[in-house]
C-alpha positions, -999 to 999 in steps of 0.1 A, spaced: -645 -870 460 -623 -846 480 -613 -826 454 -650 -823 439 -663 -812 479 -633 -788 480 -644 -772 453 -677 -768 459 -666 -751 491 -641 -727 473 -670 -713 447 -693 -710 477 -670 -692 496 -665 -669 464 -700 -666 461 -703 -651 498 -677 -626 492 -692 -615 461 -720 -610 484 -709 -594 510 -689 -569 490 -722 -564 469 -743 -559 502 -716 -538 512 -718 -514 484 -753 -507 490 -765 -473 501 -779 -491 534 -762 -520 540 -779 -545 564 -753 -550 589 -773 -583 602 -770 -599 568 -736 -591 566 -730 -606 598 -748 -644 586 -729 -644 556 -694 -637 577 -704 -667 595 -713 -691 567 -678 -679 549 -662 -686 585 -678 -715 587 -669 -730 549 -636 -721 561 -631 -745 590 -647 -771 565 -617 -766 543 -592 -766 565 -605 -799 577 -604 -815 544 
């Protein structure tokens, strides 16, 4: 169950750097966006360091 929890955190922490690097390389990057997914990642983080 651990495992299968951890690694839904893992990809979903992939998935918001693959987004923030995306939003990043965007001509105009929305600085407020970037900030919400820095805080979900941060936030997936804690959650694994928990586990």
């Amino acid at each position: 169950m651990e495992n299968t929890h951890s690694s839904a955190l893992i990809a979903k922490h992939a998935g918001l750097d693959a987004r923030i690097a995306a939003e990043n390389n965007r001509p105009a990057p929305d600085s407020a966006l970037i900030a919400t997914l820095k805080k979900q990642k941060l936030r997936i983080k804690e959650a694994l360091r928990k586990i």
